[in-house]
N, C-alpha and C positions, 0 to 999 in steps of 0.2 A: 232329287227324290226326297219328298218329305218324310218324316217318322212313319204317319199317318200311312204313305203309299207303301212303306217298307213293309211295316205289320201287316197290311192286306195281299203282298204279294205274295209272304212267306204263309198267310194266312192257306191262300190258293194252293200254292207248292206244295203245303202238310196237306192236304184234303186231297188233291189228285193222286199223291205219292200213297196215302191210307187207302186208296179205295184199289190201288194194287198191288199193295202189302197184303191185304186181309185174305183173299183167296190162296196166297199160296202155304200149303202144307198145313189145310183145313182139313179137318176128320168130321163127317157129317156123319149122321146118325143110320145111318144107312152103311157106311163105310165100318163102322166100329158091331154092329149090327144088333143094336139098342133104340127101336124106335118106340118112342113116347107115344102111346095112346094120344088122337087129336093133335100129330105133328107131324111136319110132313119130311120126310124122310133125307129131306137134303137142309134138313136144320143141323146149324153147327153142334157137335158136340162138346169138340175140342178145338176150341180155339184159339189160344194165348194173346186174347187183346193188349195187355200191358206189355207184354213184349216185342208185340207188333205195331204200337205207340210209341214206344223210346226209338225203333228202326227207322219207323217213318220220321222220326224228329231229327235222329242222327243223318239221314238224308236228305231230308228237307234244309237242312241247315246246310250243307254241302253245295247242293240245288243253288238255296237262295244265295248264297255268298257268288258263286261264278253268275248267273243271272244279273243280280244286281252290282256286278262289278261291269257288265256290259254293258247297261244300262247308264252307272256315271260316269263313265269313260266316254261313253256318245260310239261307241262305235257302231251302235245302231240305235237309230231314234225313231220316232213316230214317222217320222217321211219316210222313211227306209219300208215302212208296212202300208204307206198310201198308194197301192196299188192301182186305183181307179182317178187319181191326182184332185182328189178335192179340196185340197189343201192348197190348192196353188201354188206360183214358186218362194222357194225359200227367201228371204228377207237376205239382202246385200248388207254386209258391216263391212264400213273404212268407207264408203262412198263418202259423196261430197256435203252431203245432208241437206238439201237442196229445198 
């Protein structure tokens, strides 16, 4: 795995891990029952983004560390997910080289 692939996977992992950190233990404006003229009632009030930032980081980083230890270890590789076999068979190493 390159640098380049590592950043983009933990990239992934903090973005899917945020988008279900943020919903929980949100106060919408409807909830607190404070609605802003011209808003719609299930807008956040209270939502502690920076602390729902540093969670998903502290996870993300947990995530991507077992993840990408799967990954260079080979215990599962891209053939392992070629479900429909377009990949062909895997390439013989020790043969005769013929």
């Amino acid at each position: 795995m390159s640098i380049t692939s590592a950043i983009v996977l933990y990239a992934v992992i903090w973005f899917m891990v945020f988008l279900i950190v943020i919903p929980i233990r949100l106060q919408t404006q409807g909830d607190v029952g404070q609605i802003v003229p011209g808003t719609h009632a299930g807008s956040p009030e209270v939502h502690n983004l920076k602390k729902k930032a540093w969670i998903t980081t502290f996870v993300s980083i947990g995530l991507w560390i077992v993840i990408a230890g799967i990954i260079l270890s080979g215990w599962i590789t891209v053939r392992d997910l070629d479900f429909f076999g377009r990949m062909g068979p895997a390439p013989e190493f020790g043969g005769t080289g013929g």
